[in-house]
BAKOL-197266 format. One record per residue: residue number from 1; x, y, z of N, C-alpha, C, CB in turn. Coordinates in steps of 0.05 Angstrom, whole numbers, plus 5000, padded with zeros to 4 digits. Atoms other than C-alpha are relative to their C-alpha. Glycine has a CB too. Example, Ala and Ser with C-alpha at 12.3 -4.5 7.8 and 13.67 -1.06 7.14 Angstrom:
+-----+------+------+------+------+------+------+------+------+------+------+------+------+
! pos !  nxx !  nyy !  nzz ! caxx ! cayy ! cazz !  cxx !  cyy !  czz ! cbxx ! cbyy ! cbzz !
+-----+------+------+------+------+------+------+------+------+------+------+------+------+
!   1 ! 5018 ! 4976 ! 5000 ! 5246 ! 4910 ! 5156 ! 5018 ! 5024 ! 5000 ! 4980 ! 5001 ! 5025 !
!   2 ! 4984 ! 4976 ! 4999 ! 5273 ! 4979 ! 5143 ! 4985 ! 5022 ! 5014 ! 5009 ! 5009 ! 4971 !
+-----+------+------+------+------+------+------+------+------+------+------+------+------+
This chain:
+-----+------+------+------+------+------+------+------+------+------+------+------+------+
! pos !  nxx !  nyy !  nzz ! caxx ! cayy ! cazz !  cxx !  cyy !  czz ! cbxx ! cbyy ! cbzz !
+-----+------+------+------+------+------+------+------+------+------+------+------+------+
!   1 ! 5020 ! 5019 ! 5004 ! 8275 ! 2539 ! 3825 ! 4992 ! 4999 ! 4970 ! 4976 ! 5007 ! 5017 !
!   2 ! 5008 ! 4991 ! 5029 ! 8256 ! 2566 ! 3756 ! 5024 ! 4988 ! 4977 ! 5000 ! 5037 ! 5001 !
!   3 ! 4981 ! 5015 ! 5007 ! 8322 ! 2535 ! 3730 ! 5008 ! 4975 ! 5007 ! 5013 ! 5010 ! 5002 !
!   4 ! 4998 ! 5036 ! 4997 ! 8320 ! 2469 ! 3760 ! 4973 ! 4993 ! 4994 ! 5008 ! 4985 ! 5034 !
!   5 ! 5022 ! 5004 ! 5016 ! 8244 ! 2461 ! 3732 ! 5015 ! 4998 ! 4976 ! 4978 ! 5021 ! 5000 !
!   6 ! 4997 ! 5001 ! 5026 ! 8264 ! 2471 ! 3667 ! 5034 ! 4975 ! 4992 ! 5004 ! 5038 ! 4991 !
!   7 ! 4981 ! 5020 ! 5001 ! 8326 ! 2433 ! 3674 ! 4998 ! 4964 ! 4993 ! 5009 ! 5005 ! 5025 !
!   8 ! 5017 ! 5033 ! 5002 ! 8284 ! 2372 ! 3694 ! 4990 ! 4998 ! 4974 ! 4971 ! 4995 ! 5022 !
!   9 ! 5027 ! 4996 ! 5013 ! 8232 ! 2387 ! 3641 ! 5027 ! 5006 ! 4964 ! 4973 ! 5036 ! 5019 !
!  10 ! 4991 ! 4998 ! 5030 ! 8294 ! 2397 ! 3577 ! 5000 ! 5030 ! 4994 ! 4981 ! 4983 ! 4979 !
!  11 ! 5011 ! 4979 ! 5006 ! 8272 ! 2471 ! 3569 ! 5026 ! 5020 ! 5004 ! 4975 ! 5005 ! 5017 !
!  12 ! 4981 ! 4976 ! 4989 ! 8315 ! 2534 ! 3573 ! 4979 ! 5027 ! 5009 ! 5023 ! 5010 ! 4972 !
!  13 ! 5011 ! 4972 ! 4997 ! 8294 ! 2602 ! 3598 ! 5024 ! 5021 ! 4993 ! 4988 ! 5006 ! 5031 !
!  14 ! 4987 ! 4972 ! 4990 ! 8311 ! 2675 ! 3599 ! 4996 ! 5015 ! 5018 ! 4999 ! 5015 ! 4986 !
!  15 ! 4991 ! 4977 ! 4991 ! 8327 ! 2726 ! 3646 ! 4991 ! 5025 ! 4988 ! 5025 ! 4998 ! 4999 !
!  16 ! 5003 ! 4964 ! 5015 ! 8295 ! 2796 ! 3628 ! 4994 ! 5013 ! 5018 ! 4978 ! 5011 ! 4977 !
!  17 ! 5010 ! 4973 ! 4981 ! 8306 ! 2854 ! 3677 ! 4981 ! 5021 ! 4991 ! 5023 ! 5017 ! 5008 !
!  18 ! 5010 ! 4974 ! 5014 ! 8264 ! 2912 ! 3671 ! 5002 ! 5025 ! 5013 ! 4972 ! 4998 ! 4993 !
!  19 ! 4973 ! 4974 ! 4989 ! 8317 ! 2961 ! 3703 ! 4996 ! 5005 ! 4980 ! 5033 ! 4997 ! 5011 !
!  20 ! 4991 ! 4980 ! 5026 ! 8309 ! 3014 ! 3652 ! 4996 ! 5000 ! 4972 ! 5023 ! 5001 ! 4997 !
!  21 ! 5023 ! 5005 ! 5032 ! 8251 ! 2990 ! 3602 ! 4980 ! 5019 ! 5022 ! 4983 ! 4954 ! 4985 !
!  22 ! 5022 ! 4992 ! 4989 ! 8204 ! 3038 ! 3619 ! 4975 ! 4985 ! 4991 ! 4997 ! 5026 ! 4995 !
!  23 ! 5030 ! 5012 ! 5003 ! 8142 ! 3002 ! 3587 ! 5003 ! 4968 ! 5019 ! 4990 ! 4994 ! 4958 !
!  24 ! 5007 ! 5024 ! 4975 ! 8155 ! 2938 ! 3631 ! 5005 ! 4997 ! 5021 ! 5007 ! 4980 ! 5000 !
!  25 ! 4997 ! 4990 ! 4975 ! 8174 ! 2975 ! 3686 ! 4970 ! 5006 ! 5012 ! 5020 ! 5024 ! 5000 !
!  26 ! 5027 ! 4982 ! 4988 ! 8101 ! 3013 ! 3686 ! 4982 ! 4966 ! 4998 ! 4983 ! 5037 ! 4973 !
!  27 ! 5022 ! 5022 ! 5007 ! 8066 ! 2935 ! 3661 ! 5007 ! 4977 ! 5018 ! 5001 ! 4991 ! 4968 !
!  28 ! 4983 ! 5017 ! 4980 ! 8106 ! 2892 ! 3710 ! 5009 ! 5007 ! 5030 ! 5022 ! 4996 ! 4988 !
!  29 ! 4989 ! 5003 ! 4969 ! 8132 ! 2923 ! 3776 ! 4995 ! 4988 ! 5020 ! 5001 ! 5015 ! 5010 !
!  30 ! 5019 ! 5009 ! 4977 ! 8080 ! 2907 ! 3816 ! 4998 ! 4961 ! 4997 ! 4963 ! 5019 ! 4993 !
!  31 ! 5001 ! 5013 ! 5011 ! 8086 ! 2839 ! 3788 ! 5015 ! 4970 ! 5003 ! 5002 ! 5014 ! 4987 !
!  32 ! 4974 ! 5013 ! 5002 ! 8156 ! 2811 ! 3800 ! 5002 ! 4983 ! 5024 ! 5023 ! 5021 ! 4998 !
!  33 ! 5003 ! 5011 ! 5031 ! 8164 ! 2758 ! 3787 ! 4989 ! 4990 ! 4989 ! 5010 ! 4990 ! 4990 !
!  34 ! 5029 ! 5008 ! 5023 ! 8123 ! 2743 ! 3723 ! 5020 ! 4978 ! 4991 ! 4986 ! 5029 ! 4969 !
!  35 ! 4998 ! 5024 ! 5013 ! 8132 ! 2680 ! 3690 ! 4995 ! 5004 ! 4974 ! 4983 ! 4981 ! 5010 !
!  36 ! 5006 ! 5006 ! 5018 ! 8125 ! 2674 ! 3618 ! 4998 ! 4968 ! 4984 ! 5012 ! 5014 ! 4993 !
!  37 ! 5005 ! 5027 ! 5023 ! 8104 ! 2610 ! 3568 ! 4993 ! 5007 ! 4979 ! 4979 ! 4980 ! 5004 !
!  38 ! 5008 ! 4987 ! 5023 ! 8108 ! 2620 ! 3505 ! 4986 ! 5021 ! 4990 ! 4992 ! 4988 ! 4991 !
!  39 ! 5005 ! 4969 ! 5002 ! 8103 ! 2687 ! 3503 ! 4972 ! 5019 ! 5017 ! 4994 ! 5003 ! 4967 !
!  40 ! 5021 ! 4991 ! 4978 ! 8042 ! 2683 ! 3554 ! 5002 ! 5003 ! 5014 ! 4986 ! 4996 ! 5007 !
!  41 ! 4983 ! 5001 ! 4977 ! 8045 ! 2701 ! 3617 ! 4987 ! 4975 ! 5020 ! 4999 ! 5031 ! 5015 !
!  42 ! 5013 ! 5026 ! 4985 ! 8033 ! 2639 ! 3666 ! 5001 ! 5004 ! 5026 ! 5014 ! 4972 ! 4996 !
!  43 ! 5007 ! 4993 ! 4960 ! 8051 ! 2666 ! 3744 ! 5012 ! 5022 ! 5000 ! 5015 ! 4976 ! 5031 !
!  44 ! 4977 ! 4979 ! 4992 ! 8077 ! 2721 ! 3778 ! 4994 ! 5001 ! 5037 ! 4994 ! 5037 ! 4981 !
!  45 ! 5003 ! 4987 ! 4977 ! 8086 ! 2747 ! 3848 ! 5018 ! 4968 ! 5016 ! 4961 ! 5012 ! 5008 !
!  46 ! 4983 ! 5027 ! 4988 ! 8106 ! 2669 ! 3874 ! 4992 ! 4979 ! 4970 ! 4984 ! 4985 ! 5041 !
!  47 ! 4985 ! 5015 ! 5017 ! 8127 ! 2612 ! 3823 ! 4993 ! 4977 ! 5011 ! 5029 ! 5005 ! 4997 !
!  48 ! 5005 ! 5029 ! 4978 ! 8095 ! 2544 ! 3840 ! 5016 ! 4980 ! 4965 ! 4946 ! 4990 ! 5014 !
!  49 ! 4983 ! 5014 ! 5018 ! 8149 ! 2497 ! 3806 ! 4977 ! 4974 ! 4992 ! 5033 ! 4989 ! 5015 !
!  50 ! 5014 ! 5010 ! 5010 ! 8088 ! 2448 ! 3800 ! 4981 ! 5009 ! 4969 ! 4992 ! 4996 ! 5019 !
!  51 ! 5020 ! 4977 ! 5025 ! 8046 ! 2495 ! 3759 ! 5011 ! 5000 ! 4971 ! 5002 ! 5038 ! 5009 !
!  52 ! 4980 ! 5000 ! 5021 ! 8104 ! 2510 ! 3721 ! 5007 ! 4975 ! 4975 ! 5022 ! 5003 ! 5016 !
!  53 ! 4993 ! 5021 ! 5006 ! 8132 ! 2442 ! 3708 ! 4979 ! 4996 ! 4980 ! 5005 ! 4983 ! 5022 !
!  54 ! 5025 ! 5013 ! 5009 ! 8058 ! 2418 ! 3685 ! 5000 ! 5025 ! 4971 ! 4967 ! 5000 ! 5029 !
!  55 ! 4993 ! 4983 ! 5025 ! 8066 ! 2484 ! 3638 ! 5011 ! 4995 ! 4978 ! 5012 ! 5016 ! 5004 !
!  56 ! 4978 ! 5007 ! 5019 ! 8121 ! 2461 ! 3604 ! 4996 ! 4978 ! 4982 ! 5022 ! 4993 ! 5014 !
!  57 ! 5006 ! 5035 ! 5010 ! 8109 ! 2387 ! 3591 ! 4981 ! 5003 ! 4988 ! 4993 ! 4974 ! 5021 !
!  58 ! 5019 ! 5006 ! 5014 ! 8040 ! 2410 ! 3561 ! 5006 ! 5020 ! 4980 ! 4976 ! 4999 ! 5014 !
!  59 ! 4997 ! 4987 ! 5019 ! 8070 ! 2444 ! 3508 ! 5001 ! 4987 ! 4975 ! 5017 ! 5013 ! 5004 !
+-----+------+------+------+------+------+------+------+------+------+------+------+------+
């Protein structure tokens, strides 16, 4: 979902596990998955591709 948003929307993302970062293992587990926007965080736990979408475009 997170890649066909952005698809629509022009945007790219990344992918960052945190298998074997301990500091975003202890700031994130509980968490997954977190969302980022520009370096903020915008959702986690469920991903509303509306939310998102509207994220993007108001950048």
């Amino acid at each position: 979902m997170i890649e066909a948003v952005c698809a629509e929307v022009g945007e790219s993302y990344e992918e960052v596990s945190i298998v074997g970062d301990a500091d975003l293992e202890q700031r994130f587990a509980n968490e997954i998955p977190v969302t980022f926007v520009d370096g903020r965080q915008h959702d986690f736990w469920r991903v509303s591709p509306v939310r998102l979408r509207a994220a993007l475009r108001g950048r």
